[in-house]
C-alpha atoms as one frame of an Amber mdcrd trajectory, in Angstrom:
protein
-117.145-102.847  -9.849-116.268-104.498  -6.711-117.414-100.581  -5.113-120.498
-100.863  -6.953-121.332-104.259  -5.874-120.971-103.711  -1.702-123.667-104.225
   0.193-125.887-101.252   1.074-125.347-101.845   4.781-121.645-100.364   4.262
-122.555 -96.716   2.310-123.886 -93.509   3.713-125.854 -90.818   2.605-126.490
 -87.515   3.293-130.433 -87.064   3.825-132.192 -84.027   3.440-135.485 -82.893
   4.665-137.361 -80.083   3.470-135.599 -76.570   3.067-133.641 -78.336   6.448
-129.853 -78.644   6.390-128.806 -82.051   5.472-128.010 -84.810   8.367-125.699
 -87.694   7.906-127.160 -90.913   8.018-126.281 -94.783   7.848-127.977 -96.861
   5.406-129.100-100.149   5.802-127.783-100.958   9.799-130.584-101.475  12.379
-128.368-101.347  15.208-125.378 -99.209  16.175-122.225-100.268  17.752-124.070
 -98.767  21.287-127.566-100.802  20.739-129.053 -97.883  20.324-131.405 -98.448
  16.881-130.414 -95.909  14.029-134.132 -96.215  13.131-134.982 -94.194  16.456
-131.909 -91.840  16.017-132.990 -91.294  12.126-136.306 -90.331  13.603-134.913
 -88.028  16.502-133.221 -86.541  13.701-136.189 -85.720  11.712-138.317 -84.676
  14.457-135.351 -81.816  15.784-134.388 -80.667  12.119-138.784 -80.184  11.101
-138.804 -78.070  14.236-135.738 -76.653  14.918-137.231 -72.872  14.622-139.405
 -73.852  17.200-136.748 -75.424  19.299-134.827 -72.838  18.964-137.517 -70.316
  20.124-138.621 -72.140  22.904-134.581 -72.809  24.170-134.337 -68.983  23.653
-137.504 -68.292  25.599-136.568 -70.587  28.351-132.989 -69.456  28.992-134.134
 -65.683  28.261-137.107 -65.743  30.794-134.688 -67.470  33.693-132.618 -63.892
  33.150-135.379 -61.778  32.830-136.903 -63.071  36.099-134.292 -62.992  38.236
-132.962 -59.860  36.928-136.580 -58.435  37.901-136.239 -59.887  41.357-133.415
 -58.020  41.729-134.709 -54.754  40.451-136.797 -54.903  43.288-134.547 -56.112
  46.060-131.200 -54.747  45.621-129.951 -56.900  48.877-129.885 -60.488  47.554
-126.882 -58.770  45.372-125.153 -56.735  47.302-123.560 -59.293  50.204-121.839
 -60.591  46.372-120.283 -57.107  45.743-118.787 -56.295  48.976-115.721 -57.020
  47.617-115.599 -54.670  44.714-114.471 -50.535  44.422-116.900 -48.820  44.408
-121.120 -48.375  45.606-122.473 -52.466  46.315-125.871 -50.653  44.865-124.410
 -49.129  42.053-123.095 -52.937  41.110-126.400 -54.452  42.051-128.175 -52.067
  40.014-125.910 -52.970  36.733-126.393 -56.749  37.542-129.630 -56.560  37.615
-130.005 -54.339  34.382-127.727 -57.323  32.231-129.802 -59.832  33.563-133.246
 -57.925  32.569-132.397 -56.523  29.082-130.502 -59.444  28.162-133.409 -61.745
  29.397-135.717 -59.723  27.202-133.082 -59.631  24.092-132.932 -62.852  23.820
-136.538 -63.752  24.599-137.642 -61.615  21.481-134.380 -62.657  19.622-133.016
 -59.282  19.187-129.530 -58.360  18.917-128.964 -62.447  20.073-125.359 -62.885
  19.775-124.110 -59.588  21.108-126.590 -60.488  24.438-125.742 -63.955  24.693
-122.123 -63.130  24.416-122.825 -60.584  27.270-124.462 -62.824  29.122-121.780
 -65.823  29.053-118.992 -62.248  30.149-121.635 -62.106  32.898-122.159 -65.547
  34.062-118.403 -66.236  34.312-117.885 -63.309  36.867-120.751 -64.058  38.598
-119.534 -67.384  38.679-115.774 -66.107  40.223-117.104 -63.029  42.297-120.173
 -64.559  43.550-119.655 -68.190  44.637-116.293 -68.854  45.374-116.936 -72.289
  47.040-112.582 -72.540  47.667-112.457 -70.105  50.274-114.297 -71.419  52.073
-112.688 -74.194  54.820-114.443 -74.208  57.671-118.345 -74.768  56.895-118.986
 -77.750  54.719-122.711 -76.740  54.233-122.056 -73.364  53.135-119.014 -74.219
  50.650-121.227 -76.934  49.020-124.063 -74.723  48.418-121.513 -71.733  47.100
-120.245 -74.838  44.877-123.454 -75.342  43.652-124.473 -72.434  42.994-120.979
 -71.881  40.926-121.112 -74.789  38.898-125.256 -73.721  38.214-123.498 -70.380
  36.628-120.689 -72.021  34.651-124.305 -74.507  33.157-125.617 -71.052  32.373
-122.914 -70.196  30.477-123.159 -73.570  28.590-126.283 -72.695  27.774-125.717
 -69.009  26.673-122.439 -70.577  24.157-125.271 -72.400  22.128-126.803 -69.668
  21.631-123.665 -67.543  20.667-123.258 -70.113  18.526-126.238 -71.103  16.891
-128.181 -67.580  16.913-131.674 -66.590  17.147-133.150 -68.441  14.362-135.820
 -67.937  12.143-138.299 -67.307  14.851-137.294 -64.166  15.929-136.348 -59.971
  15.708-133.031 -60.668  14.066-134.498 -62.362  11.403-137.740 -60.125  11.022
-134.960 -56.865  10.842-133.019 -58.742   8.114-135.201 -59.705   4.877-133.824
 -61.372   1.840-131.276 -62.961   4.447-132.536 -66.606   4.777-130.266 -66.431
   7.946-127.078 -65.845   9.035-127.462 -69.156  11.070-128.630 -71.086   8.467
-125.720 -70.457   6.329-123.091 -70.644   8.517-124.325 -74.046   9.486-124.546
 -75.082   5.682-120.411 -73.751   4.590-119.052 -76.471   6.477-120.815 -79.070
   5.178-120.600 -81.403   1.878-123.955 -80.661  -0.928-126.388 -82.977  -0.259
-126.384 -86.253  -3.089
């Protein structure tokens, strides 16, 4: 009885909205332990899970189009590759031309959300040795303004392949090829995010 009787302010709940998958939730607090209000973060919540196919779309458009751009660029001027690849067996064109080809079809893959997971998963391979082969800001000693712009430019690859893990992770979504070319699936990502979590209440 003494259970029964606590104040609301001390349960949870899990909330569900729509078809979405559920979110956890405080009841009854207007502030957490950060001042942030759980009003606003109940409302962020609602807001992302109502449009996460569209997030998820436009995340996959924006990361996909950076790729496809710049692997177009490089289609068309081989030489702001090849001074990378000088280090490497083999033809610096041959390697430019390969670079450039990941960074186009996997641009387009996951623009159109086809194949996602294999292409992001390419994509983080990629942005890891472009990281290592292209920028490595340690060797150089001598010339602080070029090592901190190779150090940039590494740590912008290593955010790429942040952003490339997420979608690894979470998939195409709804919005996309995979789940046209898959009917009577509701989606691979929408179940895996749904085993690890308790039936809604």
């Amino acid at each position: 009885m003494e259970e029964m009787d606590r104040p609301a302010r001390n349960r949870s709940a899990w909330i569900v909205i729509g078809n979405a998958r559920p979110i956890y939730a405080l009841k009854g607090k207007t502030k957490s332990k950060f001042g942030v209000s759980v009003m606003a973060l109940r409302a962020i919540d609602s807001l992302v899970l109502r449009s996460e196919p569209q997030i998820l779309l436009l995340g996959r458009v924006c990361i996909g189009s950076l790729f496809l751009m710049s692997g177009t660029n490089h289609w068309w001027d081989q030489s702001l590759l090849t001074h990378f690849m000088t280090g490497l067996p083999g033809s610096v064109h041959v390697w430019a031309m390969l670079a450039a080809t990941i960074e186009v079809a996997s641009g387009l893959a996951l623009v159109l959300g086809f194949r996602t997971r294999e292409f992001a998963l390419l994509l983080v391979l990629f942005n890891l040795s472009a990281a290592v082969i292209g920028h490595p800001y340690w060797s150089i000693i001598n010339d602080a303004t070029a090592r901190w712009n190779q150090f940039i430019h590494f740590w912008k690859d290593i955010g790429l392949v942040g952003g490339t893990l997420f979608v690894l992770a979470r998939g195409a979504g709804p919005l996309s090829l995979d789940a046209k070319l898959t009917p009577g699936d509701k989606s691979k990502d929408i179940e895996l995010s749904h085993s690890s979590r308790p039936n809604a209440t």
